[in-house]
C-alpha positions in Angstrom: 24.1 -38.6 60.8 23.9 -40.9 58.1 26.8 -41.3 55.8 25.6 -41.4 51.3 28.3 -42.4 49.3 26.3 -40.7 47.1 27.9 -37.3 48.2 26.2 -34.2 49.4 23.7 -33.8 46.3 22.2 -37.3 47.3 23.4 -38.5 44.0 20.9 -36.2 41.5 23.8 -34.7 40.2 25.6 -37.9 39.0 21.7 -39.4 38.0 21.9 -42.3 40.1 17.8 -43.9 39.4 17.3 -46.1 42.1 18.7 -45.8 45.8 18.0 -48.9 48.4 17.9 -48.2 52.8 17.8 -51.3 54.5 17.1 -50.5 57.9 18.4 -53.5 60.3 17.2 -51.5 63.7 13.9 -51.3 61.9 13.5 -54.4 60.1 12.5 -52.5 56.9 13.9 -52.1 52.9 13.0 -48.8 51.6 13.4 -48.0 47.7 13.9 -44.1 46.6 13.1 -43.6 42.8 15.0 -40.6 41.6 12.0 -37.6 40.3 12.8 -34.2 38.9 12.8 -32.5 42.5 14.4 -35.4 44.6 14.4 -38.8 45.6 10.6 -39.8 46.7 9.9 -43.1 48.9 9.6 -45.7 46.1 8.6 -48.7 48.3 9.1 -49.2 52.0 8.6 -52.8 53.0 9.1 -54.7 56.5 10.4 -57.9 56.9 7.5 -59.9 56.9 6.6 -58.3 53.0 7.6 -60.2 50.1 8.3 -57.1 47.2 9.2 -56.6 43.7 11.4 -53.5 44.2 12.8 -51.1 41.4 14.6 -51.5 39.7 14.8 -55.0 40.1 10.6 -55.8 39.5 10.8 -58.8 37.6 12.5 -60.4 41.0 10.2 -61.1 43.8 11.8 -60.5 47.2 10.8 -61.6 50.6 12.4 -58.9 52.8 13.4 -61.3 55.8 16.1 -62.8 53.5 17.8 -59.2 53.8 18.1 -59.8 57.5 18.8 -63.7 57.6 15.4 -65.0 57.0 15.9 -68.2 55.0 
């Protein structure tokens, strides 16, 4: 079970916009955008992609460096 400091409601109650997974076992970043019914998939990514995630799109990111790509 994974563990949301975001509490029960997946944080739609306290409004929080943007919610980042990164996924070490599976090499991936995934960004959820927060909707009127829930938090949809954003952006997923693997570590070869270089992204411009919300909500942080003026900053181009290359994935690997979440996992200790240089």
């Amino acid at each position: 079970m994974l563990s949301s400091p975001l509490g029960a409601d997946g944080g739609q109650r306290s409004e929080v916009p943007h919610y980042w997974i990164v996924d070490p076992a599976a090499e991936t970043l995934t960004v959820h955008r927060l909707v009127s019914d829930g938090y949809p998939i954003a952006l997923r990514a693997g570590r070869e992609a270089t992204v411009r995630a919300e909500p942080f799109a003026e900053i181009e990111l290359c994935v690997g460096t979440l996992f200790g790509d240089e």
